[in-house]
C-alpha positions as CSV (number, residue, x, y, z in Angstrom):
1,X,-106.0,-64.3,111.9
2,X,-108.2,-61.4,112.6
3,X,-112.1,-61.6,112.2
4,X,-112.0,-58.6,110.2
5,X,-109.1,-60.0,107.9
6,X,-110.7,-63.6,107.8
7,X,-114.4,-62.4,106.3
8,X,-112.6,-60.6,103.3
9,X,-114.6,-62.0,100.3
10,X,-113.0,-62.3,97.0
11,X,-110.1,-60.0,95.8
12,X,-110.7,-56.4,94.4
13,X,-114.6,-56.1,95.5
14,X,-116.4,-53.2,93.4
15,X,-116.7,-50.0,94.9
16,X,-120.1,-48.0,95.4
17,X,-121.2,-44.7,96.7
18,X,-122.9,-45.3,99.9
19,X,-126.5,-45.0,98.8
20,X,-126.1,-47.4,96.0
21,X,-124.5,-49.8,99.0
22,X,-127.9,-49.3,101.1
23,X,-130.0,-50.1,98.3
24,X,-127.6,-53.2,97.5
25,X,-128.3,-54.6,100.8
26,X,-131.9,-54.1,101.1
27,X,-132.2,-56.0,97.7
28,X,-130.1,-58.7,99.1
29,X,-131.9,-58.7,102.1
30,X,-135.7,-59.1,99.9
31,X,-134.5,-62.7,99.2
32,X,-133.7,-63.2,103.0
33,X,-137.5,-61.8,103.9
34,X,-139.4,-64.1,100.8
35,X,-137.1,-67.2,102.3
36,X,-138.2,-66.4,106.6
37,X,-141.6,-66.0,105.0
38,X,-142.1,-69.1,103.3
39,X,-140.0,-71.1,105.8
40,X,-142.6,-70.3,108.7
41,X,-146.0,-69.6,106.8
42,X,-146.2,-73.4,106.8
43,X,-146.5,-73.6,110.7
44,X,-148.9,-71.2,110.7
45,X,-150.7,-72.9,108.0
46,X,-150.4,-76.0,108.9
47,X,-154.2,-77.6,109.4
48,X,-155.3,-75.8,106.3
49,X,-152.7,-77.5,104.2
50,X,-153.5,-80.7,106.2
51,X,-157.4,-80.8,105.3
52,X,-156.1,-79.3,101.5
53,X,-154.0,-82.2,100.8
54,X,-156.1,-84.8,102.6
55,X,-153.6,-85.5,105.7
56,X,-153.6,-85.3,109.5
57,X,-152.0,-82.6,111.0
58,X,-149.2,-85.0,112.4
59,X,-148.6,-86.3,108.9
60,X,-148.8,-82.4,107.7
61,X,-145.8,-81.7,109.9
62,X,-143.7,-83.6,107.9
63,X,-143.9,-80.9,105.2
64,X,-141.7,-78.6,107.9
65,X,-138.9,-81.5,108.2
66,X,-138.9,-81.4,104.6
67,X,-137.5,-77.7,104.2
68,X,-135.2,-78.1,106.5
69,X,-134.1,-81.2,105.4
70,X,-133.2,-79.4,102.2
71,X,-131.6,-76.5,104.1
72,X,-129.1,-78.8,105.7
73,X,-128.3,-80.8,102.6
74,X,-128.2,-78.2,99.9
75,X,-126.1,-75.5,102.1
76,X,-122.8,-77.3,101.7
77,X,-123.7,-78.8,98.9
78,X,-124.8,-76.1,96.4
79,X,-121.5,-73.9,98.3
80,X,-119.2,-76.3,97.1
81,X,-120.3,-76.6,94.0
82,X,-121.3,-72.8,93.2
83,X,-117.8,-71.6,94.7
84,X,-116.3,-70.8,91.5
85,X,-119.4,-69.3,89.9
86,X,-120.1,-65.0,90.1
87,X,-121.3,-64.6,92.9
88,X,-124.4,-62.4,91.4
89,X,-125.3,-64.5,89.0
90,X,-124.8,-67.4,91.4
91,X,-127.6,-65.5,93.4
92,X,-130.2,-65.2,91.0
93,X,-129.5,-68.9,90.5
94,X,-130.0,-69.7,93.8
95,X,-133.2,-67.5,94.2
96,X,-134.4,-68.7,90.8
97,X,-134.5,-72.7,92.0
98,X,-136.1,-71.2,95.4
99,X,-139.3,-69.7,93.2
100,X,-139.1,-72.8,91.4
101,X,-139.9,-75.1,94.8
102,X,-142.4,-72.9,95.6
103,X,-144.0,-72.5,92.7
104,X,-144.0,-77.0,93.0
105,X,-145.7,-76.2,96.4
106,X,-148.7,-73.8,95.2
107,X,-149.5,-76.3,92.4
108,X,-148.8,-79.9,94.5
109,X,-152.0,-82.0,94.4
110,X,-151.1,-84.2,97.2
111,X,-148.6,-84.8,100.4
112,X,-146.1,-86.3,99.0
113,X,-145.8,-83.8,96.0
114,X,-145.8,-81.3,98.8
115,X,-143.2,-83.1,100.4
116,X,-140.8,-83.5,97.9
117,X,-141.2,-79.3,96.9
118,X,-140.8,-78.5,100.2
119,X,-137.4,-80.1,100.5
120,X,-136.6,-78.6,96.6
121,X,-137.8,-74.7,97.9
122,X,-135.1,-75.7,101.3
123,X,-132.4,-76.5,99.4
124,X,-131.3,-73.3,98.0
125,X,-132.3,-71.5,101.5
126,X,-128.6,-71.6,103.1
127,X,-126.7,-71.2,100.4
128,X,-128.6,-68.2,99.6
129,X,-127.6,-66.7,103.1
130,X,-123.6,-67.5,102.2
131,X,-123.5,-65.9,99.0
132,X,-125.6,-62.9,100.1
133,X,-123.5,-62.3,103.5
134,X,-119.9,-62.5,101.2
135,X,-121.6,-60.3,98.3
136,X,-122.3,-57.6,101.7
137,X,-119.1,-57.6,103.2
138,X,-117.5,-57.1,99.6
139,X,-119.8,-53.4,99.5
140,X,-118.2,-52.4,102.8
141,X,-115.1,-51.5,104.3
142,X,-113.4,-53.7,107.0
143,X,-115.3,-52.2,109.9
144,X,-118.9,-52.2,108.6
145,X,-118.7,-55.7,107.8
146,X,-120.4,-57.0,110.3
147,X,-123.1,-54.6,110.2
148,X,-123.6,-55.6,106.2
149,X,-124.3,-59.2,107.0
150,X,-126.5,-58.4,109.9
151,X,-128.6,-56.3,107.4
152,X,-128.9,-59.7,104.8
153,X,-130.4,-61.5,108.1
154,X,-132.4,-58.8,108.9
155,X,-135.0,-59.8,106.1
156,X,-135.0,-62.9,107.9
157,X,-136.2,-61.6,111.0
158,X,-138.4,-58.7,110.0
159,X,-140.2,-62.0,107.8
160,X,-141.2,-63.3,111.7
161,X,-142.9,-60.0,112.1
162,X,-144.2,-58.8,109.3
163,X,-144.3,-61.2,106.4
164,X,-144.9,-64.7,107.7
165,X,-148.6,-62.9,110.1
166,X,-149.4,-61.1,106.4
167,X,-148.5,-64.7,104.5
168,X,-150.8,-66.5,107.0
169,X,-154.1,-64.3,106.4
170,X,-153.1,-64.5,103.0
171,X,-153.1,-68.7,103.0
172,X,-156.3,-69.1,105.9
173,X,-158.5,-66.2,103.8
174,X,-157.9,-67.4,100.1
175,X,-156.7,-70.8,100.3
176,X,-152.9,-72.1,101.8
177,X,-151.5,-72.1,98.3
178,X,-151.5,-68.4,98.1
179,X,-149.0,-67.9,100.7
180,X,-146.4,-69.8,98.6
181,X,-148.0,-67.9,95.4
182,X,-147.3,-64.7,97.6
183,X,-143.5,-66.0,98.6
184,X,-143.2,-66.6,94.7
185,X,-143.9,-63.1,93.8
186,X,-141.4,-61.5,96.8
187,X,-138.8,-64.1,95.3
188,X,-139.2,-62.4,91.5
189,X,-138.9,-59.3,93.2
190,X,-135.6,-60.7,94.5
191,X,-134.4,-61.8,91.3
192,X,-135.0,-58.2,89.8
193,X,-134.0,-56.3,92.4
194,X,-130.7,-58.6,92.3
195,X,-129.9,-58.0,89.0
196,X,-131.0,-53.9,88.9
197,X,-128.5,-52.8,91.8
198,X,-126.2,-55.6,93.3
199,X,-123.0,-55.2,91.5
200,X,-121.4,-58.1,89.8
201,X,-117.8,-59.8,91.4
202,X,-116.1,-62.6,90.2
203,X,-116.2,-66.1,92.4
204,X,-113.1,-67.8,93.6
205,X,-111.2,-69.4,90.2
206,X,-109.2,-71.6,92.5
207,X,-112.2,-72.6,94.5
208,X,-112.8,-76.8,93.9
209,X,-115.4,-78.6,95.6
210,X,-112.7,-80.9,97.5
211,X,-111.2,-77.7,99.0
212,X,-114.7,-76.4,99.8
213,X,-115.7,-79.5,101.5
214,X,-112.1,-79.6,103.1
215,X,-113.2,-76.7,105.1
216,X,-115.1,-79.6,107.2
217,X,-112.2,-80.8,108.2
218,X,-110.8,-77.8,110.3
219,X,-111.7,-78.3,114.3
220,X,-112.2,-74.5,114.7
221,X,-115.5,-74.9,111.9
222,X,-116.6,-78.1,113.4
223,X,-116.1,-76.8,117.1
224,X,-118.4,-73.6,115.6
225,X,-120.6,-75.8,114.4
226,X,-121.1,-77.4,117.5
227,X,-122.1,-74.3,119.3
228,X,-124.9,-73.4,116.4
229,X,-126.3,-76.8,116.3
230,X,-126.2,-77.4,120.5
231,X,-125.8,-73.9,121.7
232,X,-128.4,-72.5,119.6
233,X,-130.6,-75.5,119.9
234,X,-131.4,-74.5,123.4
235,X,-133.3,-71.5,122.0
236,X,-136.0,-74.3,120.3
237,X,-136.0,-76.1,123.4
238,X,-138.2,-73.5,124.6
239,X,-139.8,-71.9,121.4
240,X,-141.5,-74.9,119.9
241,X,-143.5,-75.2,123.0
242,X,-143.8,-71.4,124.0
243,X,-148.0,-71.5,122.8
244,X,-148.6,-74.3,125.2
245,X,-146.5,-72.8,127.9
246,X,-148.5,-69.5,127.4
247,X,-152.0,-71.4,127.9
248,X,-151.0,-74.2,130.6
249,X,-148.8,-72.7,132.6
250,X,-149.2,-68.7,132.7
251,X,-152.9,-69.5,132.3
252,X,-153.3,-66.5,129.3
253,X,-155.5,-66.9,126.8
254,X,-155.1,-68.3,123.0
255,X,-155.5,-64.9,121.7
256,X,-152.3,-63.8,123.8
257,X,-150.4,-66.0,121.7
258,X,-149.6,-63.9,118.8
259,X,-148.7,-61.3,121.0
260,X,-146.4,-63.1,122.5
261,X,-144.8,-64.4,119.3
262,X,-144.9,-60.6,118.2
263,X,-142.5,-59.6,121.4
264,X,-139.9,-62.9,120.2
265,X,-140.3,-61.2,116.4
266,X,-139.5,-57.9,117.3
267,X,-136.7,-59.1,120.0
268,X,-135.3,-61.2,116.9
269,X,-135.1,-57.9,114.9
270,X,-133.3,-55.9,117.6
271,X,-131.1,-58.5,117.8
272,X,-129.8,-59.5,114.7
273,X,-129.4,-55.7,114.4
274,X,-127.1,-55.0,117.2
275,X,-125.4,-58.7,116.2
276,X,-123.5,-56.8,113.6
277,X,-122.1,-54.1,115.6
278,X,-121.3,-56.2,118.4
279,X,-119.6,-58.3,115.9
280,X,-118.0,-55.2,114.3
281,X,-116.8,-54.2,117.9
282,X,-115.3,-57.7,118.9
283,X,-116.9,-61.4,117.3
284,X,-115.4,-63.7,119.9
285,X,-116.0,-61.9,122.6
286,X,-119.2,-61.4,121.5
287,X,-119.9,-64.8,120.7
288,X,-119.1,-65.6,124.7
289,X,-121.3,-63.0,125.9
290,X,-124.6,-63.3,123.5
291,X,-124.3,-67.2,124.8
292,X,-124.2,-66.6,128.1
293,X,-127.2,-64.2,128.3
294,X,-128.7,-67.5,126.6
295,X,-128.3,-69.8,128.7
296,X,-128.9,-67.4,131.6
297,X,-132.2,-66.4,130.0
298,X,-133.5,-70.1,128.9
299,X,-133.4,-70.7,133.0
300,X,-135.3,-67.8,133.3
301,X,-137.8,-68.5,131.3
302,X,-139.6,-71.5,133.8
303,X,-140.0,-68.8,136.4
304,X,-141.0,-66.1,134.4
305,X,-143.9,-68.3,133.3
306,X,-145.8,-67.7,136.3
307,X,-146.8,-64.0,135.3
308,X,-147.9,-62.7,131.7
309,X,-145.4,-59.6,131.7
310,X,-142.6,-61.5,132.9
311,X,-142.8,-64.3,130.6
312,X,-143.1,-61.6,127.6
313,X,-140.0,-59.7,128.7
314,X,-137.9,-62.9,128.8
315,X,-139.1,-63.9,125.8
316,X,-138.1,-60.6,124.2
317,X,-134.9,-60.8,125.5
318,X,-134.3,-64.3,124.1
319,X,-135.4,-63.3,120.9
320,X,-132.4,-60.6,121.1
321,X,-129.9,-62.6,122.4
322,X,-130.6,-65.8,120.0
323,X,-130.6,-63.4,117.2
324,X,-127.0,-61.4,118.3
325,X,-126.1,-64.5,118.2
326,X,-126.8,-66.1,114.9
327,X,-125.5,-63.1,113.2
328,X,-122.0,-63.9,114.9
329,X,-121.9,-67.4,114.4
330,X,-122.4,-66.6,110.6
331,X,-119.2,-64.4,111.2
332,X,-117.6,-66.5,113.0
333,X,-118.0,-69.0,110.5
334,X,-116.8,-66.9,107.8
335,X,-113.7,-66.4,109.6
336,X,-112.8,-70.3,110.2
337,X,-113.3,-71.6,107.2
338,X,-110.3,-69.9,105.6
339,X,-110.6,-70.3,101.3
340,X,-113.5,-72.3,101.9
341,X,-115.5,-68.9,102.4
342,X,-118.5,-69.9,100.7
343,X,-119.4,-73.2,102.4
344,X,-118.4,-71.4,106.0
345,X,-121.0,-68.6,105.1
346,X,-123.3,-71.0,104.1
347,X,-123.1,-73.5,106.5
348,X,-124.5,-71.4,110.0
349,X,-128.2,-71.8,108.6
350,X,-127.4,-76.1,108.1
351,X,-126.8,-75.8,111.8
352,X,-129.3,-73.8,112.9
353,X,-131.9,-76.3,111.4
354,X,-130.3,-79.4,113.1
355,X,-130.4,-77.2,116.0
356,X,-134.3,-76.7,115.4
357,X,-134.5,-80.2,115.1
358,X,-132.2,-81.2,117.8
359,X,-134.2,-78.3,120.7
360,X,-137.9,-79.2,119.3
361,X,-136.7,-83.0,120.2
362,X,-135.4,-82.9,123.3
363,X,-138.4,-80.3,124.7
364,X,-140.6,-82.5,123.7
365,X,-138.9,-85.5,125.2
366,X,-139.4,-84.0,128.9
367,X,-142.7,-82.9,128.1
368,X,-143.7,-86.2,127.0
369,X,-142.0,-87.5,130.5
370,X,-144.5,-85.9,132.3
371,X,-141.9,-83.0,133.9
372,X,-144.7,-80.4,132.3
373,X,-143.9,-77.2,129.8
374,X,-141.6,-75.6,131.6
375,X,-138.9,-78.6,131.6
376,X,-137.9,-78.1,128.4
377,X,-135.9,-74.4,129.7
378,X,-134.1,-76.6,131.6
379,X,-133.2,-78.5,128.6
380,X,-132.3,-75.2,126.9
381,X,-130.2,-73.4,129.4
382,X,-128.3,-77.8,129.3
383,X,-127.6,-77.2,125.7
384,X,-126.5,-74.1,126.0
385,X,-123.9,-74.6,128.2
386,X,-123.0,-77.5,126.7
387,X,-122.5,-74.8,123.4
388,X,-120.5,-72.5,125.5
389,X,-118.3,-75.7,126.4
390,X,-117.5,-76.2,122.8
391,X,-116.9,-72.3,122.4
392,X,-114.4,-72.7,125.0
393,X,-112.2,-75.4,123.1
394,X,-112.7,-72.9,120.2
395,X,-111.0,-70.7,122.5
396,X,-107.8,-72.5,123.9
397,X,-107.6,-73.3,120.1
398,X,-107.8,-70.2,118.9
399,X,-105.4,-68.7,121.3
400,X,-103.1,-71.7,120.7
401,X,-103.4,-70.5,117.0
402,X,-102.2,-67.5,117.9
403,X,-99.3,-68.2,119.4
404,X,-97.5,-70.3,117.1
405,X,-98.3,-67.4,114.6
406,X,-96.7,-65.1,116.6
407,X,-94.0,-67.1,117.6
């Protein structure tokens, strides 16, 4: 089965002029900006919502595990269940309950209110992404799908560099609730924009949650799987503790910290760009490729600590590569999962939050053994391999696929 003939969403998708198609996708990718924003605002914001709700920072933190804790449950879980529902109206829906958590959020008067609307805003946060990146495809023709579902992610990534710095001055100048007041406006916006200019198209009729779920039992998703939640874990490894490795090791100031979440922002835009033309071009072999540079880069990035510039440039480039490849896992995903295609676009963004989980725990395991800040790219480049081990088996499988198909 081709990539290009595996992503094909649901039967007889409408057809728009190609301006009409642009302006689809921008409005699909608003809900993808509001969810980046309001996903990392809360790092950002995170002592200001600790002194607001009467925690320690520590026990503030939690508020992060929350989201993504929703994010991983309510991917496959809201997929399966919405499968069979128009995939526009299943949309708004989705963006609807997302305004609702953080609307919970701004009004929460204490942690563990704040904890429980943190998990409700993450639920809808992956299934979100799978609906949006079949509804793109659908707009497209064969060969531009790629570059449709890299255009959904962009609003996540441009959220890193533009919305999430905006949503932070917002919450430390007026108070942290208005950054989720703020994300609550740009998910309206969503909502409208959705239901002005995205076309409607049917959802799958034969679709059941037992054949959604199914779709978990196929090796080539779970092998896929594998190589977002270790493979991409890598890249967390090192970015949860890249402000610390700024300061101790390349000896740069606090105030060079932004800038050097800026250059991983903007490298994360470039990248989930060219992810969609790369995957247009050739998905596996893309896949192979983006992972390498990975892991190559996460070695890098212990030497490249010893100079401001270099550390920056890798960094950047990391950004790039981590964000090609997201954008062809989500493909990739799309195209193993067979019927199930809602749960396999939805379930890249699960993985990437174990993965966050899984790189943030492991970095901090090496730190915490005393082997300094610059241990945990050694951990990275580890999990990356081991992700590019797992891509392998997808590999031999896939060609073993192949050849009973042709034979």
């Amino acid at each position: 089965m081709s990539a290009r003939a595996a992503v094909l969403p649901d039967p007889a998708p409408p057809t728009l002029a190609t301006p009409r198609v642009a302006v689809a996708l921008v409005a699909l990718a608003l809900g993808g900006f509001a969810i980046g924003t309001t996903e990392f605002v809360t790092m950002g914001l995170l002592p200001d919502i600790a002194e607001g709700v009467g925690v320690s920072i520590p026990s503030a933190g939690h508020v992060i595990s929350a989201y993504a804790l929703g994010v991983v449950v309510g991917a496959p879980v809201l997929a399966a269940l919405g499968a069979r529902l128009p995939r526009r109206a299943l949309l708004v829906g989705l963006m609807a309950a997302f305004l609702a958590g953080n609307v919970l959020s701004a009004l929460a008067p204490g942690s563990t209110t704040l904890l429980l609307a943190r998990f409700v805003a993450g639920l809808p946060h992956g299934a979100y992404f799978g609906v949006a990146s079949l509804v793109a495809a659908s707009l497209v023709p064969p060969a531009l799908r790629g570059r449709a579902v890299s255009t959904v992610m962009l609003g996540l990534a441009v959220a890193n560099v533009a919305g999430v710095p905006a949503a932070t001055w917002l919450g430390q100048t007026l108070g942290w609730r208005s950054a989720y007041w703020a994300v609550v406006v740009l998910a309206g916006l969503t909502v409208a924009a959705v239901l002005a200019v995205v076309p409607p198209s049917p959802g799958d009729r034969d679709a059941t949650v037992r054949a959604e779920l199914g779709a978990l039992r196929r090796p080539q998703v779970l092998l896929t799987l594998a190589v977002a939640t270790v493979g991409f874990g890598g890249m967390f490894a090192v970015y949860s503790y890249v402000a610390p490795l700024t300061t101790d090791v390349t000896g740069l100031s606090r105030g060079t910290v932004p800038w050097v979440l800026l250059a991983f922002g903007v490298g994360g835009v470039l990248g989930t760009a060219l992810g969609g033309r790369l995957a247009d071009l050739a998905l596996f072999r893309s896949l192979v490729g983006t992972l390498v540079a990975l892991a190559v880069l996460l070695a890098l990035v212990g030497p490249a600590a010893s100079t401001g510039p270099t550390l920056i440039a890798v960094i950047f480039l990391l950004a790039v590569s981590a964000s090609t490849l997201v954008v062809c896992l989500q493909l990739r995903l799309m195209e193993v999962a067979g019927e199930a295609r809602m749960l396999g676009a939805a379930l890249n963004h699960s993985a990437l939050n174990a993965a966050n989980a899984l790189g943030a725990w492991l970095g901090g395991l090496v730190i915490t053994a005393g082997y300094g800040y610059t241990a945990p790219s050694v951990v990275g480049a580890g999990l990356a391999v081991l992700g590019l081990v797992a891509l392998g088996a997808s590999g031999l499988l896939r060609r073993r696929e192949l050849q009973t198909a042709t034979a």
